[in-house]
PAZAPA-4460 file (N, C-alpha, C; in steps of 0.05 Angstrom, whole numbers, plus 32768, in hexadecimal, padded with zeros to 4 digits):
% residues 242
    n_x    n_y    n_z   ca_x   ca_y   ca_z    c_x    c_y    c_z   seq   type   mol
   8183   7E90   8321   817A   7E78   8313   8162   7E6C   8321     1      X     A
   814C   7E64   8311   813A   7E5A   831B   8134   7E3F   8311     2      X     A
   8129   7E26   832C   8133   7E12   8323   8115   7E02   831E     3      X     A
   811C   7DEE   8308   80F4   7DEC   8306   8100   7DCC   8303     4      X     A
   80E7   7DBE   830A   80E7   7D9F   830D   80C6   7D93   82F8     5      X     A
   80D8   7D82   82E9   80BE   7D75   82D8   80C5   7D5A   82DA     6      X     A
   80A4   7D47   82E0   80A7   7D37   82E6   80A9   7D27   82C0     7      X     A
   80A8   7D0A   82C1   80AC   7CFD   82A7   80AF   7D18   828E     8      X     A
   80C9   7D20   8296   80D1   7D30   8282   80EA   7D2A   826A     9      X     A
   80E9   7D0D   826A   80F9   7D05   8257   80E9   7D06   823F    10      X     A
   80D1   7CFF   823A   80C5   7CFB   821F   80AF   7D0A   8213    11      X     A
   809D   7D12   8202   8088   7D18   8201   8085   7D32   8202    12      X     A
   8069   7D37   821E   805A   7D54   8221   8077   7D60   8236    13      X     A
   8082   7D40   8241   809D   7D55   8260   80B2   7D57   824E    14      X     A
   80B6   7D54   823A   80CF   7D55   8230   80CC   7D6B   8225    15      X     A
   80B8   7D7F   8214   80B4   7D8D   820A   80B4   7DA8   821B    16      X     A
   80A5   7DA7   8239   80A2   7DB7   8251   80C0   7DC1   825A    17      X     A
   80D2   7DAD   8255   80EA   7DA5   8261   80F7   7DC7   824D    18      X     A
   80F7   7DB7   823C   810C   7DCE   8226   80FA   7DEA   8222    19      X     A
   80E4   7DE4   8221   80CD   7E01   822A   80E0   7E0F   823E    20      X     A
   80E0   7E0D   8256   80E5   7E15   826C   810C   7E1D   826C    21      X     A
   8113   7E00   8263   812E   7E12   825A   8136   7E24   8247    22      X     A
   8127   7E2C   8233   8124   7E47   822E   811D   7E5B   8237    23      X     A
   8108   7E53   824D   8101   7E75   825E   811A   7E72   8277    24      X     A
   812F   7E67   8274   8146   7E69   8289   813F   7E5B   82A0    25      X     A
   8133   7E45   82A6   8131   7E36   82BC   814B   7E1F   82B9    26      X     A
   8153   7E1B   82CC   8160   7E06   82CF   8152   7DED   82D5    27      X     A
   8151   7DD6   82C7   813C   7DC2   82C4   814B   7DA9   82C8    28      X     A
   8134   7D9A   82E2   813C   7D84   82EB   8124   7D73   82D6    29      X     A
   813B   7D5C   82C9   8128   7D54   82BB   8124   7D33   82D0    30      X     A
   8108   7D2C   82D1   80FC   7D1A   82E1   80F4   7CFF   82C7    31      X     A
   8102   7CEA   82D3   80FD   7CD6   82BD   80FE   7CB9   82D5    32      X     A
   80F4   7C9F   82C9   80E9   7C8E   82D5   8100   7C77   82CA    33      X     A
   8108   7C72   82B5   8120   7C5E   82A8   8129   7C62   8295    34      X     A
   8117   7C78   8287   8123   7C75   826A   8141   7C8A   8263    35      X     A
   8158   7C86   826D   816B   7C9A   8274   8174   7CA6   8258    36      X     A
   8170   7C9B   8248   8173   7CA0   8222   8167   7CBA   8221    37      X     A
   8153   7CB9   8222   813E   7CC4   8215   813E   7CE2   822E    38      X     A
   8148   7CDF   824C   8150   7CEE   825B   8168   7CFC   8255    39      X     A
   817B   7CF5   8255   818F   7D03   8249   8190   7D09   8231    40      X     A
   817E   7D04   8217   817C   7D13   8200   816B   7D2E   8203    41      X     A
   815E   7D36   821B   814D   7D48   821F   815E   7D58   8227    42      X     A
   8170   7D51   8235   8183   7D62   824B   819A   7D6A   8232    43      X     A
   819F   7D5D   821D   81B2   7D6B   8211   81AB   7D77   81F5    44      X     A
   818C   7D75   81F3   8182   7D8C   81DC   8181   7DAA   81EF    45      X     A
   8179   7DAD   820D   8178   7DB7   821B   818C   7DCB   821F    46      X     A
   81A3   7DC4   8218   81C0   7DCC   8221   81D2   7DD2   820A    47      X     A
   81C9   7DC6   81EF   81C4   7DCC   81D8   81C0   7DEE   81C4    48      X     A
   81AC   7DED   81E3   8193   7E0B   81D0   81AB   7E1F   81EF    49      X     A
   81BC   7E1B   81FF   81C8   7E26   8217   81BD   7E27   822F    50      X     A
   81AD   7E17   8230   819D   7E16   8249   81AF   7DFE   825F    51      X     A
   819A   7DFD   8278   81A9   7DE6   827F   819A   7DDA   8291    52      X     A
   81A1   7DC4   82AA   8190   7DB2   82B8   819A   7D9C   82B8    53      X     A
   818C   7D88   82C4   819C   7D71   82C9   8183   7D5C   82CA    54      X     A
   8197   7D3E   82D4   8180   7D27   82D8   8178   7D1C   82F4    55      X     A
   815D   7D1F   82F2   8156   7D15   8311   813C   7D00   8316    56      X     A
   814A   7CE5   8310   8139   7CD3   830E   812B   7CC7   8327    57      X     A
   8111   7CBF   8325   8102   7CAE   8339   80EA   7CA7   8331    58      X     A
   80E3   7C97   833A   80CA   7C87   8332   80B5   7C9D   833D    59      X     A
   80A3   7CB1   8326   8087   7CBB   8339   8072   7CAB   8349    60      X     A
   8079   7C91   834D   8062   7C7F   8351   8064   7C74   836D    61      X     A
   8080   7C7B   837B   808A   7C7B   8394   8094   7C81   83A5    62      X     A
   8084   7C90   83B4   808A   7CA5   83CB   80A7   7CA2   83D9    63      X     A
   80AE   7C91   83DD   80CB   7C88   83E5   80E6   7C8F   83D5    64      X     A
   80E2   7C8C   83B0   80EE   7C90   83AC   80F1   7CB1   83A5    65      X     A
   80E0   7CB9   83AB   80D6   7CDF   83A2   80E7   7CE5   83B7    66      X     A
   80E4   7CE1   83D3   80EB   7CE7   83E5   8105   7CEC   83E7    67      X     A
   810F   7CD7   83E0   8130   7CCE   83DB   8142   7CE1   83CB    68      X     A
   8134   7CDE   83A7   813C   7CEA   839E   8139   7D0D   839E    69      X     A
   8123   7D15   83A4   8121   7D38   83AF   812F   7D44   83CC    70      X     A
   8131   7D32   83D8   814E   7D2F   83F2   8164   7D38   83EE    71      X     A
   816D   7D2A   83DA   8188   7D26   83CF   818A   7D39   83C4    72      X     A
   8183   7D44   83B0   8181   7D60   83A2   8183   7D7D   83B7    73      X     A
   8174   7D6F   83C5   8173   7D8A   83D7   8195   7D8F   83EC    74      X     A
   8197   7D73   83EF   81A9   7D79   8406   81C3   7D84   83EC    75      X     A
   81C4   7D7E   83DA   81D7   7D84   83CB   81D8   7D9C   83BF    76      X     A
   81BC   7DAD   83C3   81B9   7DCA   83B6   81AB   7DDA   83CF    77      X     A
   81BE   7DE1   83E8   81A8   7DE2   83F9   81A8   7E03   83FD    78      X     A
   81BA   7E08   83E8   81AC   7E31   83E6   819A   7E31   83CE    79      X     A
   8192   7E1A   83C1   8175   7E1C   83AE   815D   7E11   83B1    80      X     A
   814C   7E12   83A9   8130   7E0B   83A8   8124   7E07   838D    81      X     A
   8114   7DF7   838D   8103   7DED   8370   80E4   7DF6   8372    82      X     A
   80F2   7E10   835B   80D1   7E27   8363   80BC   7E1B   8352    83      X     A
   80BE   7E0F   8340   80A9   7E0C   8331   80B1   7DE6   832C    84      X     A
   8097   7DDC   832C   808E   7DC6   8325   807E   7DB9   8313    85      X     A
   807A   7DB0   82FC   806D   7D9D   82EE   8066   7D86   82EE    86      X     A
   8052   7D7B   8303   8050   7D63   8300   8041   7D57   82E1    87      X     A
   8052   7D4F   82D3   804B   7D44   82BF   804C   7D25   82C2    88      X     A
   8058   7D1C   82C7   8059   7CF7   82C4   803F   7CE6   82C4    89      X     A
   803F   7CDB   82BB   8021   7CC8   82B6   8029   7CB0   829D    90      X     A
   8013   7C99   82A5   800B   7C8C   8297   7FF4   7C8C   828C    91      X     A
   7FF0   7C78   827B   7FCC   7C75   8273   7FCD   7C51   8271    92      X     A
   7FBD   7C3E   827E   7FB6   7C26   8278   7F9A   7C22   8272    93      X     A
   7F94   7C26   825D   7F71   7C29   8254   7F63   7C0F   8253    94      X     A
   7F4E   7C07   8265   7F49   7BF0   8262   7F26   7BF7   826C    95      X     A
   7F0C   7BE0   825D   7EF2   7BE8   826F   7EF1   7BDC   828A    96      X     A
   7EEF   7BF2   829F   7EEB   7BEC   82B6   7EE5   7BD1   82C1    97      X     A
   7ECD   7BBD   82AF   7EC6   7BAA   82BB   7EE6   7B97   82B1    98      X     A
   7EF2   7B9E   82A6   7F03   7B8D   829B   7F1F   7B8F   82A4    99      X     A
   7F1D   7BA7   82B2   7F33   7BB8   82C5   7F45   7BAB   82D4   100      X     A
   7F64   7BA0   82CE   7F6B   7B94   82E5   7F71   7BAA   82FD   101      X     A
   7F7B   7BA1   831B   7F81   7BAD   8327   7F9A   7BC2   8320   102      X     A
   7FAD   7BB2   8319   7FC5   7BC0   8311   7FBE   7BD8   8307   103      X     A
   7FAF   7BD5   82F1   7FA4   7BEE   82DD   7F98   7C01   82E7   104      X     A
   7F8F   7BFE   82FA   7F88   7C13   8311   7F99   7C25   8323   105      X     A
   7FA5   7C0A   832B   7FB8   7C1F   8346   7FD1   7C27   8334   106      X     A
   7FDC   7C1D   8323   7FEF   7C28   831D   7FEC   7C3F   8311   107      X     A
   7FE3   7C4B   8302   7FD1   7C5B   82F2   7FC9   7C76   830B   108      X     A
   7FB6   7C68   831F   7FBC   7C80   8337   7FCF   7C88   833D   109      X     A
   7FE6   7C6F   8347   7FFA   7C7E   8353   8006   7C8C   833E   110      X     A
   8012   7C88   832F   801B   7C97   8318   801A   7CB6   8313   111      X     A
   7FF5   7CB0   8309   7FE6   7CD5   82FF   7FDB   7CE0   831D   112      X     A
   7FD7   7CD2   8334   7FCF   7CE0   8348   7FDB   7CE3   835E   113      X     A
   7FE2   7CC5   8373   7FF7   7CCE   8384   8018   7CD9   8381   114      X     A
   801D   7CDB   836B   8032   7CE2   8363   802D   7D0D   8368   115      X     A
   8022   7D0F   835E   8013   7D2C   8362   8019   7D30   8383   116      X     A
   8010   7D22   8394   800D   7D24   83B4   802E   7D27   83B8   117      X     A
   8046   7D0E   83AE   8053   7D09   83C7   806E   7D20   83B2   118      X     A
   8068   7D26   8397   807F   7D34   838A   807A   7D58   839A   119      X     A
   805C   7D5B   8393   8058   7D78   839F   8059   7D7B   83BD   120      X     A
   8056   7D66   83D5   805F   7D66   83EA   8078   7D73   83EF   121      X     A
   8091   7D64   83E0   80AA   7D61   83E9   80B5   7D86   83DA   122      X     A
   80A9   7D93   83CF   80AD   7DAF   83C7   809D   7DC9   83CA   123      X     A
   8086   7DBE   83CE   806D   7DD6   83DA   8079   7DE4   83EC   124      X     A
   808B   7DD8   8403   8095   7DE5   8421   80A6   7DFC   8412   125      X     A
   80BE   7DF7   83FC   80CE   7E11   83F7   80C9   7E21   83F2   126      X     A
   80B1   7E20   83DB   80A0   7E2D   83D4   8095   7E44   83DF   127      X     A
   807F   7E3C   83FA   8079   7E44   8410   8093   7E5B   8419   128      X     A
   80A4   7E4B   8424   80B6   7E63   842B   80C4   7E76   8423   129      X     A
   80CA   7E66   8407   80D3   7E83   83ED   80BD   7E96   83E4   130      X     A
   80AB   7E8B   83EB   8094   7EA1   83E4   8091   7EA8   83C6   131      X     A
   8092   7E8F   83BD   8093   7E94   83A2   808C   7E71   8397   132      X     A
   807C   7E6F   8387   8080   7E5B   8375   806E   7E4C   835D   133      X     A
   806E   7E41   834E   805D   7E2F   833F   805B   7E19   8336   134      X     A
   803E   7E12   8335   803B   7DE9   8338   8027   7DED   831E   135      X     A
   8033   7DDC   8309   801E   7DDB   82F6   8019   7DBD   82FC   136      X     A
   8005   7DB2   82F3   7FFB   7D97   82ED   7FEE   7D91   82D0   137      X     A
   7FF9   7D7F   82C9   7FF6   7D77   82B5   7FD7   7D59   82B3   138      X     A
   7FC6   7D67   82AB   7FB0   7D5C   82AD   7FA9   7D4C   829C   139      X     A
   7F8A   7D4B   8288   7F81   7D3F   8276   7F6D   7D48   8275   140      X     A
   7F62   7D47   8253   7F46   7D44   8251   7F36   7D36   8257   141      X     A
   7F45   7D1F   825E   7F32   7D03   826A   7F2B   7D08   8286   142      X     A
   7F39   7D1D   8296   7F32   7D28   82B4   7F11   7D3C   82AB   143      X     A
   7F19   7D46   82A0   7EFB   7D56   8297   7EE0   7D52   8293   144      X     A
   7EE8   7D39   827E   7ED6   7D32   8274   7EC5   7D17   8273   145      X     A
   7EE0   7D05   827B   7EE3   7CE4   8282   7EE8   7CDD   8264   146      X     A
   7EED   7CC9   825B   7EF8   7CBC   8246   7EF0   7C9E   824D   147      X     A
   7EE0   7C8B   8237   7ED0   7C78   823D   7EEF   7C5F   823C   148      X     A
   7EEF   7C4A   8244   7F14   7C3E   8244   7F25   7C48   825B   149      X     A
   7F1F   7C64   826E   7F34   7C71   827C   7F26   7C79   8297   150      X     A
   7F17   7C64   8297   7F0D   7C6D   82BF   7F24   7C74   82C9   151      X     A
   7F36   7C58   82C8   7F4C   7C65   82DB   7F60   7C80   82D5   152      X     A
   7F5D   7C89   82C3   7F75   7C9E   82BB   7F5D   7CB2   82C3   153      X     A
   7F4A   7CAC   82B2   7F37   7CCA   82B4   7F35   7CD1   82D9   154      X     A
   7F2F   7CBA   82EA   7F30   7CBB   8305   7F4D   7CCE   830F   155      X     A
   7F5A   7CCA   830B   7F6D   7CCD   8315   7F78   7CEC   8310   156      X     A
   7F79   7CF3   82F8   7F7A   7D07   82E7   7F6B   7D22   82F5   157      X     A
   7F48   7D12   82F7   7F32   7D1B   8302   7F40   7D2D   8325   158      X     A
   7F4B   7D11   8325   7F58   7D21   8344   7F6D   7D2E   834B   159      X     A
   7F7A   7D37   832E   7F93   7D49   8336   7F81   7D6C   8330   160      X     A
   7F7A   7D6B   8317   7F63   7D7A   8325   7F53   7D86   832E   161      X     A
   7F48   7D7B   833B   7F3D   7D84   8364   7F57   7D8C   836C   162      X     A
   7F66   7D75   8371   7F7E   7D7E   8380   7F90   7D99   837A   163      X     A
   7F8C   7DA3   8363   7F99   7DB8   8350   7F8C   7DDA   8362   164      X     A
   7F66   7DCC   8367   7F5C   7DE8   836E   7F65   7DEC   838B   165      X     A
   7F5B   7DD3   8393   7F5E   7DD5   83B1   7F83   7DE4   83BE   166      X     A
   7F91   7DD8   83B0   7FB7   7DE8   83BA   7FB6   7DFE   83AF   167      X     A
   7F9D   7E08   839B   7FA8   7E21   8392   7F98   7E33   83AB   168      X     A
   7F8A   7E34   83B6   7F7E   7E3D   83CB   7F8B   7E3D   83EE   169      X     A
   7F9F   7E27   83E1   7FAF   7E22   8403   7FCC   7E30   8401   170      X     A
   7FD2   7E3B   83EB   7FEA   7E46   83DC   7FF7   7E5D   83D5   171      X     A
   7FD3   7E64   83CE   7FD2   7E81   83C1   7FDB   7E99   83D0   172      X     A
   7FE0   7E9A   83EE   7FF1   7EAF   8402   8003   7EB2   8400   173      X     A
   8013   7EA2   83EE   802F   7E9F   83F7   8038   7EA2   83D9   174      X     A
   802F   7EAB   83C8   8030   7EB0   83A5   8039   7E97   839D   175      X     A
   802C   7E7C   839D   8036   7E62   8395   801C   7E5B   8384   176      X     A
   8018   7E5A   836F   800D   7E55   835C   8001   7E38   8355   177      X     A
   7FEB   7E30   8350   7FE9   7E1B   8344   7FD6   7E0E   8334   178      X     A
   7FD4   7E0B   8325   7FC6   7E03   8300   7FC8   7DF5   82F8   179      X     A
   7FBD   7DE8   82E2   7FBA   7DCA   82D6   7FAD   7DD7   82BC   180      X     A
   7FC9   7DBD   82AA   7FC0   7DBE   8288   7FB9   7DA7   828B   181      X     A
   7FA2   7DB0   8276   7F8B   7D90   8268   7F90   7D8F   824D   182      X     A
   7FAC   7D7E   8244   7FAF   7D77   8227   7F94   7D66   8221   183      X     A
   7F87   7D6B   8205   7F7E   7D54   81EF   7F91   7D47   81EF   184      X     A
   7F88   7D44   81CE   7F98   7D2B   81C9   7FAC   7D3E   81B6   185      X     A
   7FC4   7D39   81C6   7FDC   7D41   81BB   7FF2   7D24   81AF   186      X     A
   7FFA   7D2A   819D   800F   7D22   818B   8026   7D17   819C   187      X     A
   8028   7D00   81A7   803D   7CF9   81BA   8042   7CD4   81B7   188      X     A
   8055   7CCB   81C3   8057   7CB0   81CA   8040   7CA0   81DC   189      X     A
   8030   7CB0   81E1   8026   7CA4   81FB   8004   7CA5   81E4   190      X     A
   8004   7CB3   81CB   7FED   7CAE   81C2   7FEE   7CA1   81AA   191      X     A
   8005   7C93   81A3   800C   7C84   818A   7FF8   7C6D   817C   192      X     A
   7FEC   7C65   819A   7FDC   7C48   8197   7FB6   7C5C   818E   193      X     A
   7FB1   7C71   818C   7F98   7C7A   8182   7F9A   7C7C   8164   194      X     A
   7F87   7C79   815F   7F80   7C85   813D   7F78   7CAB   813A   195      X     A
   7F8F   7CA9   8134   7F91   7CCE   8139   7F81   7CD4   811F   196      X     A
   7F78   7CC9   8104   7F6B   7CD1   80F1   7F4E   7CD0   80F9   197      X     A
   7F4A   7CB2   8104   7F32   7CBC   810C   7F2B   7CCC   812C   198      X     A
   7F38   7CD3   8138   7F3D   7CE6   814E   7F32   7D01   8143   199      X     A
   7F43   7D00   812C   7F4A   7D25   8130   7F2C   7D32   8125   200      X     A
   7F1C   7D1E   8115   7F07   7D2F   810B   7EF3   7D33   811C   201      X     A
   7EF6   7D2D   813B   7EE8   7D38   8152   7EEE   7D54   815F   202      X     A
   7F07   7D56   8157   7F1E   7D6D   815C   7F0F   7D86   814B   203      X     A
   7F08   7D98   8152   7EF9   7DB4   8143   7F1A   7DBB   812F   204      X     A
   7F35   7DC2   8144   7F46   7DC3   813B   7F50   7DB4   8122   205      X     A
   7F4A   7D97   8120   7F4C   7D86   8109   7F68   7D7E   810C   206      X     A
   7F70   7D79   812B   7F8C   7D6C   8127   7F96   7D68   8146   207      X     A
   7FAB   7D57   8149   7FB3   7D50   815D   7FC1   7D6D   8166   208      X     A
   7FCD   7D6E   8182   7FDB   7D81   818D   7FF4   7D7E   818A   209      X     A
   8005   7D93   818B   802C   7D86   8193   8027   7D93   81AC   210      X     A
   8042   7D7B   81AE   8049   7D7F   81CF   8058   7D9B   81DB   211      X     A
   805A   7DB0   81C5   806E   7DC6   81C9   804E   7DDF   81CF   212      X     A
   803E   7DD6   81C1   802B   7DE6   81C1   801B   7DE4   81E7   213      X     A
   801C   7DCE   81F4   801E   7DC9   8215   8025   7DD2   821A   214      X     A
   803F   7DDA   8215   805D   7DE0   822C   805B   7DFB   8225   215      X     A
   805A   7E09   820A   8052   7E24   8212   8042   7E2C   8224   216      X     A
   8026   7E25   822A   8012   7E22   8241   801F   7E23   825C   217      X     A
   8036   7E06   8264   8040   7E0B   8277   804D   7E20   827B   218      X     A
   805E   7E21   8267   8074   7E3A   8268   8062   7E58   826E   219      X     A
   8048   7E60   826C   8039   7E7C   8270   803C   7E79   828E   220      X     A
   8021   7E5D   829A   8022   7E58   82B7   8038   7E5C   82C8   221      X     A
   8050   7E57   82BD   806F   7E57   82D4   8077   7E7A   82D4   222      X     A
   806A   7E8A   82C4   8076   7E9F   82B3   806B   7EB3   82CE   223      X     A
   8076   7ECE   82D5   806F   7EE0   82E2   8057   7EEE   82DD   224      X     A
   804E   7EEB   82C1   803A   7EF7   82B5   801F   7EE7   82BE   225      X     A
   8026   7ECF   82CB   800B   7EC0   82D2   8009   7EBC   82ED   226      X     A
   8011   7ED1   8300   8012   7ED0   8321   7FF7   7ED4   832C   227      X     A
   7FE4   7ED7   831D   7FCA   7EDB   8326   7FBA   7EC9   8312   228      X     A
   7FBB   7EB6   830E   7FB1   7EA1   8302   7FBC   7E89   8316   229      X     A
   7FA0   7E7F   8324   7FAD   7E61   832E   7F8C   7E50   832E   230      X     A
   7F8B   7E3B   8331   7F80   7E30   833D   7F6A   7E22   831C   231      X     A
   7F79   7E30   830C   7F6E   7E2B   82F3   7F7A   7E08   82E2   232      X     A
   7F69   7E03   82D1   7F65   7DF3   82C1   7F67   7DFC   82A7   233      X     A
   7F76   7DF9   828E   7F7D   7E01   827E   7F7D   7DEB   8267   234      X     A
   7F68   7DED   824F   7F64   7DD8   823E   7F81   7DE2   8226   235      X     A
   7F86   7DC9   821C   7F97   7DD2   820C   7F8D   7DB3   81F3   236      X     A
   7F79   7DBB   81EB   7F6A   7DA8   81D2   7F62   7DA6   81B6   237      X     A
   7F69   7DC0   81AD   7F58   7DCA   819B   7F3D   7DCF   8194   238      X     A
   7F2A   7DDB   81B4   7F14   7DD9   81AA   7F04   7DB8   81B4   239      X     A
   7F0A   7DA3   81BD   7F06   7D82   81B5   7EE7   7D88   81CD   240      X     A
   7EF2   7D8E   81E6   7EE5   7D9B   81FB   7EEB   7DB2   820E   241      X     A
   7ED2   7DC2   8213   7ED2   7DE3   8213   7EBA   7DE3   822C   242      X     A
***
């Protein structure tokens, strides 16, 4: 059994990765921040289709409580390891810079970027020693490209990354993998507040993305078939930017 960890995988692009993955037979820790509903509805479509996994909540936004809660897991499964990772969790607070409060900043970093640092810290090491593993990141087009409203997301985004090339180069000895999907604008809760009509006619594709069409993406990257693929960036847009 191989055990994979997605971060904000109660809703959306992680919820979709989630049940991705428990179809290719991972056992899936699903990573959620409060919303325990919408967490345990993931976990029991999951289990549903015969798959399985559990709940493993903590705030991505604080190193303390990552710590705590990936501890605890461990000491409780301590003939397993969590080979593959998704950091997916993120926010977006879109505001123009000059108008930017602080909040909207740091939270927003910690969130899409130090969250990246202190979740892949606490699992890179098993990794390392199983000699085996994979870290996708879940990026953005706004890391690519910038998005005018999203200094701070595009910043941040911008820096997972870098950060994406750079571990795939500190990693790659040890067959531990690591890549980053750049959703457009995909079809989710988190893009409810856009005008997807007038969106999509920028879209070559002529339409928003689903969130299943990502998680296939993830689901290749975690796959044995992609052990010589790392360090990549992977648009998943329809075409929007190329």
């Amino acid at each position: 059994m191989k055990y994979a960890l997605v971060t904000g995988g109660s809703r959306g692009i992680g919820k979709a990765v989630c049940l991705e993955l428990a179809k290719q037979g991972f056992y899936v820790l699903i990573n959620y921040k409060s919303n325990t509903a919408e967490a345990e509805n993931t976990l029991s479509l999951i289990k549903a289709e015969n798959g399985n996994g559990e709940l493993l909540p903590f705030d991505v936004s604080k190193s303390e409580d990552i710590k705590a809660a990936i501890a605890k897991w461990k000491t409780n499964n301590a003939d397993k390891y969590i080979s593959v990772l998704v950091n997916n969790a993120g926010i977006r607070k879109d505001n123009l810079l000059p108008m930017m409060a602080d909040d909207e900043w740091t939270s927003v970093i910690d969130t899409n970027l130090h969250s990246f640092f202190h979740v892949t810290r606490q699992l890179a090491t098993d990794m390392l020693i199983n000699k085996y593993g994979r870290i996708v990141n879940i990026v953005s087009l706004s890391g690519l490209k910038g998005l005018p409203g999203q200094t701070n997301y595009s910043a941040a985004k911008a820096g997972v990354i870098g950060a994406t090339k750079a571990l795939a180069q500190e990693l790659a000895k040890k067959k531990v993998t690591v890549n980053a999907v750049a959703p457009g604008f995909i079809k989710t809760d988190m893009t409810e507040d856009l005008d997807e009509k007038e969106l999509k006619r920028m879209i070559p594709a002529n339409r928003f993305g689903k969130p299943e069409e990502v998680a296939a993406t993830v689901a290749f990257l975690v796959s044995d078939g992609a052990a010589y693929i790392t360090g990549e960036v992977i648009s998943v847009n329809g075409g929007l930017y190329t």
